[in-house]
PALUM-486395 format. One record per residue: residue number from 1; y, z, x of N, C-alpha, C in turn; residue in one letter. Coordinates in steps of 0.02 Angstrom, whole numbers, padded with zeros to 5 digits. Layout:
N
+-----+--------+--------+--------+--------+--------+--------+--------+--------+--------+-----+
|   n |     nv |     nw |     nu |    cav |    caw |    cau |     cv |     cw |     cu | res |
+-----+--------+--------+--------+--------+--------+--------+--------+--------+--------+-----+
| NUM |      Y |      Z |      X |      Y |      Z |      X |      Y |      Z |      X |   A |
...
+-----+--------+--------+--------+--------+--------+--------+--------+--------+--------+-----+
! end
This chain:
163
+-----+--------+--------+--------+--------+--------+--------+--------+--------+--------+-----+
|   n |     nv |     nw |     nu |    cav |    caw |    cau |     cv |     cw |     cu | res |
+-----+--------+--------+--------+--------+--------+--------+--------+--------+--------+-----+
|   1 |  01012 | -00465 |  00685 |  00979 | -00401 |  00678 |  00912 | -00410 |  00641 |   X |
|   2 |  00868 | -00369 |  00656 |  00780 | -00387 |  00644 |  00811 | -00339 |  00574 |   X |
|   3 |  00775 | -00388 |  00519 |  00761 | -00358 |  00452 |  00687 | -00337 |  00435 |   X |
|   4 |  00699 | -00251 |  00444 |  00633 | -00214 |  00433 |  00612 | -00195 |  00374 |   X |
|   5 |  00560 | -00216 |  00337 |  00533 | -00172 |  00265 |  00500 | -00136 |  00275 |   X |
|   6 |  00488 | -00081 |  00227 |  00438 | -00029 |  00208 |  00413 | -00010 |  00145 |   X |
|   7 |  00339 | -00032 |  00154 |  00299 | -00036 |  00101 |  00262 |  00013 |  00103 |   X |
|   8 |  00298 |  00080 |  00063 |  00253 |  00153 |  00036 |  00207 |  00131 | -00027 |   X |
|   9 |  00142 |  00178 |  00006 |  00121 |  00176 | -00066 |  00050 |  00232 | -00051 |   X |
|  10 |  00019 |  00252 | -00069 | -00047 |  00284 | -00075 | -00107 |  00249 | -00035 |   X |
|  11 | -00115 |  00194 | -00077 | -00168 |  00147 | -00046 | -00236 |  00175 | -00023 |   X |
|  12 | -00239 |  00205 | -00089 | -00328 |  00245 | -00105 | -00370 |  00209 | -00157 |   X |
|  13 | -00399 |  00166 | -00119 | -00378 |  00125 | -00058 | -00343 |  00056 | -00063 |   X |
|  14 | -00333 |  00026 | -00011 | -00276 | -00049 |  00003 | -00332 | -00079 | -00043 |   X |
|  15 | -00294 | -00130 | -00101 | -00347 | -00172 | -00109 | -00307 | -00229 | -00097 |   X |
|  16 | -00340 | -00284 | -00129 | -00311 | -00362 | -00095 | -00253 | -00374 | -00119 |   X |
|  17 | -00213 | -00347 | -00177 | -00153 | -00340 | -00220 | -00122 | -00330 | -00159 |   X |
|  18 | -00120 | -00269 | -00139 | -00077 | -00242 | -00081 | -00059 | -00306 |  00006 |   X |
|  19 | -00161 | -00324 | -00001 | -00144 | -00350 |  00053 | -00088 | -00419 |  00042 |   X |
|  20 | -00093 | -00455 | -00012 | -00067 | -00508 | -00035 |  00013 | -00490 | -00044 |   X |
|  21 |  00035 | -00433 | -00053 |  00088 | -00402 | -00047 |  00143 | -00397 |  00021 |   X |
|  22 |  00087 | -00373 |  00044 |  00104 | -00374 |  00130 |  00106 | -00442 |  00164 |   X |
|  23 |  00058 | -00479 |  00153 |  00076 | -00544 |  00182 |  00162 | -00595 |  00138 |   X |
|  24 |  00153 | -00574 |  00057 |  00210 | -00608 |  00046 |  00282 | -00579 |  00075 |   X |
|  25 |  00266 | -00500 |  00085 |  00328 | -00452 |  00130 |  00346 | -00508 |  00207 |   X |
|  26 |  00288 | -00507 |  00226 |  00299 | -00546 |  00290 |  00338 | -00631 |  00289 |   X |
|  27 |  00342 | -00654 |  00262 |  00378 | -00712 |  00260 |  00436 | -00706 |  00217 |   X |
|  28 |  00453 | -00659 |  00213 |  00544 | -00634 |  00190 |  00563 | -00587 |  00233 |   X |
|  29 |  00532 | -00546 |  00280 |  00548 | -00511 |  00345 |  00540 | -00507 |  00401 |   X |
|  30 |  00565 | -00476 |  00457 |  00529 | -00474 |  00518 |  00473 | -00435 |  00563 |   X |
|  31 |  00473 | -00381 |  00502 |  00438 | -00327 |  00527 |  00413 | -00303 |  00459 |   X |
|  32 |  00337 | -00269 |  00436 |  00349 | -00238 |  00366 |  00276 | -00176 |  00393 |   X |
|  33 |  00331 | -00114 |  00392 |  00281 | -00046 |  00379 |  00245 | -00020 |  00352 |   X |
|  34 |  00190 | -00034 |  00332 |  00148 | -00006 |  00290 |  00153 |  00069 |  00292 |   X |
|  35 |  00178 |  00105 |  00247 |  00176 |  00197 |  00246 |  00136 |  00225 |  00209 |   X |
|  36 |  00080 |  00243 |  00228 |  00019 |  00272 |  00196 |  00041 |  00340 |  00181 |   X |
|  37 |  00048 |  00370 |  00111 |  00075 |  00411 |  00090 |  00011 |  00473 |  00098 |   X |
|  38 |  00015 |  00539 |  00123 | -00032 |  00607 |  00109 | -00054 |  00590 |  00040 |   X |
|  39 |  00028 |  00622 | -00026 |  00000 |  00604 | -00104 | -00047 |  00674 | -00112 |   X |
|  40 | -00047 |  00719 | -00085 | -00092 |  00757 | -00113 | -00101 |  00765 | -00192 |   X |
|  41 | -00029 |  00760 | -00229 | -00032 |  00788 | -00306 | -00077 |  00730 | -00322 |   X |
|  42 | -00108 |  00651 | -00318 | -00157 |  00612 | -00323 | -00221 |  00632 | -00326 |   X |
|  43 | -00200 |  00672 | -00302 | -00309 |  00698 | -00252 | -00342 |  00642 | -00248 |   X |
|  44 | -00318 |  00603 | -00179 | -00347 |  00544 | -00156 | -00419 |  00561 | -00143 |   X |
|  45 | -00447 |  00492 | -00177 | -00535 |  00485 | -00144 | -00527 |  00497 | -00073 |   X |
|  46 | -00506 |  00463 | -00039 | -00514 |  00450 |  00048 | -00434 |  00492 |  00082 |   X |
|  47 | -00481 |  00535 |  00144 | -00433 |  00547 |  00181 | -00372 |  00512 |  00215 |   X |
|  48 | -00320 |  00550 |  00220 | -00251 |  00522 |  00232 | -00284 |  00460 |  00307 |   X |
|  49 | -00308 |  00510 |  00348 | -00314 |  00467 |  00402 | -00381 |  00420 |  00384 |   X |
|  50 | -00407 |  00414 |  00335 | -00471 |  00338 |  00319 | -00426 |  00276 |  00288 |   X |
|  51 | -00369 |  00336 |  00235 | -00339 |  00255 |  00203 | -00290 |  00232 |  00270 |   X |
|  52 | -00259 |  00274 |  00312 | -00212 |  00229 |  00367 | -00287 |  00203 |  00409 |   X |
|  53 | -00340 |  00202 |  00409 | -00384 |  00166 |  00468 | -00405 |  00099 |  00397 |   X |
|  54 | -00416 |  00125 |  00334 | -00440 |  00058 |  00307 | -00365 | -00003 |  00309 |   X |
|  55 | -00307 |  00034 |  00314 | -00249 | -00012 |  00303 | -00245 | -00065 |  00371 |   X |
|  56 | -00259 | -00003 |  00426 | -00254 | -00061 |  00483 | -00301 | -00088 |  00505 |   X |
|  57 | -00354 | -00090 |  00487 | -00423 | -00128 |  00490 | -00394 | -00208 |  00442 |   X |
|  58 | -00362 | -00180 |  00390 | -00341 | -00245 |  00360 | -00308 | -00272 |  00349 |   X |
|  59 | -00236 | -00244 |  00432 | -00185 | -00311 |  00430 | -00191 | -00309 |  00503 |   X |
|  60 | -00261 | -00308 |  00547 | -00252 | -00301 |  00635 | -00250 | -00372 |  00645 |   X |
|  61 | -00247 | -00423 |  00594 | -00241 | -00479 |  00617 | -00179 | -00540 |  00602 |   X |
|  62 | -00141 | -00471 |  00558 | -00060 | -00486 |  00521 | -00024 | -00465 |  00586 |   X |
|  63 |  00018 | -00523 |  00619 |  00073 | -00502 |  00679 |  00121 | -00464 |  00616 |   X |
|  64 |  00167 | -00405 |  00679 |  00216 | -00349 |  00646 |  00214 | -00323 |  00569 |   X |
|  65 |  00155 | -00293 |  00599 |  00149 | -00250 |  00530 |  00124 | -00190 |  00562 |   X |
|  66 |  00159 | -00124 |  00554 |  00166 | -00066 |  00585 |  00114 | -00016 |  00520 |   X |
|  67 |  00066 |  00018 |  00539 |  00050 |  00076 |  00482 |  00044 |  00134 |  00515 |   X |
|  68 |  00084 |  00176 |  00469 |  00078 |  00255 |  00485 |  00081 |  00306 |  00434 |   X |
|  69 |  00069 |  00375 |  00420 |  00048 |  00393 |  00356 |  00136 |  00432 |  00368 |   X |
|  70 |  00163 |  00470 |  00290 |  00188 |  00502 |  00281 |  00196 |  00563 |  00239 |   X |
|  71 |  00232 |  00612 |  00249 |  00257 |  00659 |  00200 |  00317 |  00667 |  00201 |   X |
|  72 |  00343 |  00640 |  00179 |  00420 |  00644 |  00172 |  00488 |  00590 |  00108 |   X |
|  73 |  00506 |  00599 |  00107 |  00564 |  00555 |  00064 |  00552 |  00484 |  00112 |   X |
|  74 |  00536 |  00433 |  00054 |  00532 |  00364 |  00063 |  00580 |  00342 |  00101 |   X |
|  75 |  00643 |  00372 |  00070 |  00724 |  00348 |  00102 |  00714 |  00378 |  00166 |   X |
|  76 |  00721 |  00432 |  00175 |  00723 |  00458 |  00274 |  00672 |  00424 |  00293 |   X |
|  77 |  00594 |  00416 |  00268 |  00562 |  00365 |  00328 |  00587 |  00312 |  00329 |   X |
|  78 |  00636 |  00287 |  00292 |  00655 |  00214 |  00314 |  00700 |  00197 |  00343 |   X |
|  79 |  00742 |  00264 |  00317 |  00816 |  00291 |  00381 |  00757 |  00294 |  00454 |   X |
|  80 |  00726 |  00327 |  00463 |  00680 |  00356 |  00533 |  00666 |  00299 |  00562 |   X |
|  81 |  00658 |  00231 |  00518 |  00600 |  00175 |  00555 |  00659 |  00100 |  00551 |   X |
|  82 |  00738 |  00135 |  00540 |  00770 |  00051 |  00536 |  00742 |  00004 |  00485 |   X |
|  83 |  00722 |  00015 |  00449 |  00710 | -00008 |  00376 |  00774 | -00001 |  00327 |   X |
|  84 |  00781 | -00059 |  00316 |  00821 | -00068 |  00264 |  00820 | -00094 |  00198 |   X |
|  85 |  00753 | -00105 |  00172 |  00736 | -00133 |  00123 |  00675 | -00101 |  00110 |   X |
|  86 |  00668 | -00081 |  00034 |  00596 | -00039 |  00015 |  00561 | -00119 | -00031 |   X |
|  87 |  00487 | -00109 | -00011 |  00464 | -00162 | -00039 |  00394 | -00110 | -00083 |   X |
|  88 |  00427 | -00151 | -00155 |  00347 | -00123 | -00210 |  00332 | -00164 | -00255 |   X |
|  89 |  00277 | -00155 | -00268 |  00225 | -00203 | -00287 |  00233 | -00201 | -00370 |   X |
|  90 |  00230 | -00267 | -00414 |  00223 | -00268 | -00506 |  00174 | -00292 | -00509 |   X |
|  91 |  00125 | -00267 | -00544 |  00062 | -00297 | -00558 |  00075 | -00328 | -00633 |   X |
|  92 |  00108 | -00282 | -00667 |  00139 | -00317 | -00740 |  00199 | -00277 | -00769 |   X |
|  93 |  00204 | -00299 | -00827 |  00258 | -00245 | -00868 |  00266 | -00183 | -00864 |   X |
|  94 |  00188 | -00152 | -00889 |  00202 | -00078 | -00881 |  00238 | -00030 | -00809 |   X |
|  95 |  00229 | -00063 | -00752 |  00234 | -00047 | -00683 |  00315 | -00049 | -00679 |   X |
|  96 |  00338 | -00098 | -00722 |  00403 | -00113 | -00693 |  00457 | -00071 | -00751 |   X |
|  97 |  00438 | -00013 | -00780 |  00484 |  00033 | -00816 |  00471 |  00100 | -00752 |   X |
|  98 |  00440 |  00109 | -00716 |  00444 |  00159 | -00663 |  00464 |  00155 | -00597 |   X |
|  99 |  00428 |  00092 | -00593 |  00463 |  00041 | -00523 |  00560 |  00039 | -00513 |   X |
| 100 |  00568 |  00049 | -00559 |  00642 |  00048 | -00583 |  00661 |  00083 | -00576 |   X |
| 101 |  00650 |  00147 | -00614 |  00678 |  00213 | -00592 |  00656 |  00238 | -00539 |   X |
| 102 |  00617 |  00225 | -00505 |  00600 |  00235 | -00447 |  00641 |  00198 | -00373 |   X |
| 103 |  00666 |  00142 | -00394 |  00717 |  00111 | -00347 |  00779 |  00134 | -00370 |   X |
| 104 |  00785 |  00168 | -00435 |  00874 |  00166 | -00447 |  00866 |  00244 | -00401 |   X |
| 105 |  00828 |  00304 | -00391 |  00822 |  00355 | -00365 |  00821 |  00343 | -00291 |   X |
| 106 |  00808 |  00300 | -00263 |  00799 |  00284 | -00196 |  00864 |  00274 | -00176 |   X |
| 107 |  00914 |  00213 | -00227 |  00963 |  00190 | -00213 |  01020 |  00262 | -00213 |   X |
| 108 |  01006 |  00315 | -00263 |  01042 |  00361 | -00269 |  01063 |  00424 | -00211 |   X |
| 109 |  00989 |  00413 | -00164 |  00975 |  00451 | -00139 |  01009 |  00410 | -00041 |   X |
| 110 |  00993 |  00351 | -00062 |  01028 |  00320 |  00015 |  01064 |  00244 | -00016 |   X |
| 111 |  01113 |  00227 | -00038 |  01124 |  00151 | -00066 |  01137 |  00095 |  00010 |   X |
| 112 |  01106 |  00114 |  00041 |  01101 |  00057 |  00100 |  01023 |  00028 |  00102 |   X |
| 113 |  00987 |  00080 |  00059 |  00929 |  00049 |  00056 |  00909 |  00011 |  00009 |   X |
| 114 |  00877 | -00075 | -00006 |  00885 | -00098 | -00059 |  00816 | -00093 | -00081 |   X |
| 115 |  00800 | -00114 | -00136 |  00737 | -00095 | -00165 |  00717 | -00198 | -00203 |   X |
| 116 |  00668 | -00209 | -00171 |  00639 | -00277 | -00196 |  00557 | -00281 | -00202 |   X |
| 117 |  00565 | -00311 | -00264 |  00495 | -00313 | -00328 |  00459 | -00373 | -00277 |   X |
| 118 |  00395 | -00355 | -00273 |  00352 | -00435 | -00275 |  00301 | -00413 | -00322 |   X |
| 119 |  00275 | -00496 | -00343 |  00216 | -00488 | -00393 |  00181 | -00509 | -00342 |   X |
| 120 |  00092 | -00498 | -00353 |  00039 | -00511 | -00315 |  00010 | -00594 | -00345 |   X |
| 121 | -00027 | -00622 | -00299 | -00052 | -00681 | -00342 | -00092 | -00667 | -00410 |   X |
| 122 | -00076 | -00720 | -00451 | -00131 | -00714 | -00516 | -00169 | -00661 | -00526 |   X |
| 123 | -00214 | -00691 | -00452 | -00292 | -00668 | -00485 | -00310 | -00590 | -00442 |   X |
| 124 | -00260 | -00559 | -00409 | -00251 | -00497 | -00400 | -00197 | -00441 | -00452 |   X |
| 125 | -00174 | -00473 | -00485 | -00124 | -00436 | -00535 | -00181 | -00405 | -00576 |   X |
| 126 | -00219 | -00400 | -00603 | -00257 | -00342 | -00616 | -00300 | -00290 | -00595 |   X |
| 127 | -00280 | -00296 | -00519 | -00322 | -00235 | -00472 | -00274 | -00207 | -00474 |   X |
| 128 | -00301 | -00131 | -00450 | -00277 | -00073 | -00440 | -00313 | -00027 | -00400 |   X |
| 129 | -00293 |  00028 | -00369 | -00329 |  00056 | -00327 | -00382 |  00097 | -00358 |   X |
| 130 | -00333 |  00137 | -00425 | -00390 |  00189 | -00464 | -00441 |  00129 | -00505 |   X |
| 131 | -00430 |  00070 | -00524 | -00504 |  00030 | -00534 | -00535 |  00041 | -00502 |   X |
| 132 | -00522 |  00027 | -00427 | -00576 |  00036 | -00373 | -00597 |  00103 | -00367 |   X |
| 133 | -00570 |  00147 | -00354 | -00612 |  00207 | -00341 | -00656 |  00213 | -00421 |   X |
| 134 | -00617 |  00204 | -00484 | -00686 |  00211 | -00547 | -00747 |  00180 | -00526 |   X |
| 135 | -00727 |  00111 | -00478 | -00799 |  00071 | -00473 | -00838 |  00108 | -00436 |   X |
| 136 | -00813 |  00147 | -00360 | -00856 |  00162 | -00326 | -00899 |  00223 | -00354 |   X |
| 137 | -00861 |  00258 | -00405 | -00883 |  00325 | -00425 | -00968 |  00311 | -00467 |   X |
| 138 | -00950 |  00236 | -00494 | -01029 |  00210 | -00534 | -01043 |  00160 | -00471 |   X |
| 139 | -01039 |  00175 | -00420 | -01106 |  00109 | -00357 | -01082 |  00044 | -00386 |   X |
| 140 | -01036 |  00025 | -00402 | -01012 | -00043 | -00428 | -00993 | -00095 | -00367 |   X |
| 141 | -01014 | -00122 | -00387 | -00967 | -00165 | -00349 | -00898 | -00195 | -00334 |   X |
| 142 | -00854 | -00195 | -00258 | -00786 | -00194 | -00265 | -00758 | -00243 | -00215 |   X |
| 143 | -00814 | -00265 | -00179 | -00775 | -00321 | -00123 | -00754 | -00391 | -00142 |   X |
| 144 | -00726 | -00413 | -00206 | -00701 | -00461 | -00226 | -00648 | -00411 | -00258 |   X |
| 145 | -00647 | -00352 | -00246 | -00563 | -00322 | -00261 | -00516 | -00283 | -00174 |   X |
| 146 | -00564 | -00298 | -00135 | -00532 | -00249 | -00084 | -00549 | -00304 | -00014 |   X |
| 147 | -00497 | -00285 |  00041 | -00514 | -00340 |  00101 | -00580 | -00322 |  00122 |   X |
| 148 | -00603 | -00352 |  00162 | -00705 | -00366 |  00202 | -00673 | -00317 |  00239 |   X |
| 149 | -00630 | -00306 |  00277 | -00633 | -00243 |  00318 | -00637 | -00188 |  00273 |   X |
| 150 | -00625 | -00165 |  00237 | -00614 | -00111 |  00186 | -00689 | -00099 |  00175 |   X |
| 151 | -00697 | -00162 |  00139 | -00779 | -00142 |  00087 | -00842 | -00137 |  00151 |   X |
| 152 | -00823 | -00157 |  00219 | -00864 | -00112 |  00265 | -00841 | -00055 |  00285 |   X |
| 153 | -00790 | -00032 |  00281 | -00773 |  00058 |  00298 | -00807 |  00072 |  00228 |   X |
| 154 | -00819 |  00068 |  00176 | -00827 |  00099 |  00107 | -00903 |  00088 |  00104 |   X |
| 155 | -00939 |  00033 |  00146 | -01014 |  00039 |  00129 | -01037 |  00078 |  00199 |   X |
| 156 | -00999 |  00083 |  00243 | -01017 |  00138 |  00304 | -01009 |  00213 |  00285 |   X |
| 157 | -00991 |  00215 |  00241 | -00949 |  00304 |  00225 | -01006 |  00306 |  00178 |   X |
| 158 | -01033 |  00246 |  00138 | -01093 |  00272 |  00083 | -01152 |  00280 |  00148 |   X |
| 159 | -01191 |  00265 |  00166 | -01232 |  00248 |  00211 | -01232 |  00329 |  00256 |   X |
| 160 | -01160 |  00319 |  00281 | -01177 |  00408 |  00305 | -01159 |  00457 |  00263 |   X |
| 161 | -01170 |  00452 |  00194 | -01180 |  00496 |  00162 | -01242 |  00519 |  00145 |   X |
| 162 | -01275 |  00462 |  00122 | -01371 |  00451 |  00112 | -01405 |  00487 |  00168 |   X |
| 163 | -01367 |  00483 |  00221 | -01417 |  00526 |  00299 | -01431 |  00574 |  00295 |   X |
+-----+--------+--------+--------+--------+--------+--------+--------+--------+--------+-----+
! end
């Protein structure tokens, strides 16, 4: 039987944490979903449908990796998509006192679904998405935190803004 993951998260926007995430998802599964969450209570920088176009801009070259956005309970999209395993990301300590209660609630809510931690490499464990959007808010620079597909959707969206 194909072992499917699903990797919810916001991803305003994907940065390389995530992508490094997704690729380590992929060599422990057969399939891994990226679920681009709405998140309204966030008040994401980028529209639902920019972060699902920056996500698949930056795994169109990762075989089986599915992205689609949601609103709904993590557990039913994963009931919905044959997912049996929720995959989330520790960047460090602090992450992993919510990460926790956040899988023991998942487990409460469906216990067929299991919940497994990855850390990102090294030298992405201190990105984050809201770094990135602080950077873009000061013209900073961010493409040594986010994939080359990304930081061209993000210097195309500045560009037609200037018009």
């Amino acid at each position: 039987m194909k072992k499917i993951a699903l990797y919810p998260g916001t991803f305003d926007p994907i940065t390389n944490g995530h992508f490094d995430i997704i690729e380590r998802a992929l060599n422990l599964f057969d399939e891994v979903i990226v679920a681009v969450a709405i998140s309204e209570d966030k008040k994401p920088m980028f529209t639902l449908q920019e972060r699902i176009n920056m996500v698949k801009e930056s795994v169109k070259n990762l075989k089986n990796v599915t992205v689609l956005g949601f609103n709904n309970l993590t557990v039913e999209l994963a009931s919905e998509h044959n997912a049996t395993v929720l995959i989330r990301g520790l960047r460090a300590v602090s992450d992993f006192e919510y990460e926790l209660q956040l899988g023991y609630l998942n487990n409460s809510l469906d216990d067929t679904i299991e919940t497994v931690y990855l850390m990102p490499k090294l030298q992405h464990a201190f990105i984050s998405s809201s770094i990135v959007r602080n950077l873009l808010k000061f013209n900073s620079k961010t493409e040594h935190l986010v994939p080359k597909e990304v930081q061209r959707i993000i210097e195309s969206m500045k560009s037609c803004t200037l018009q």
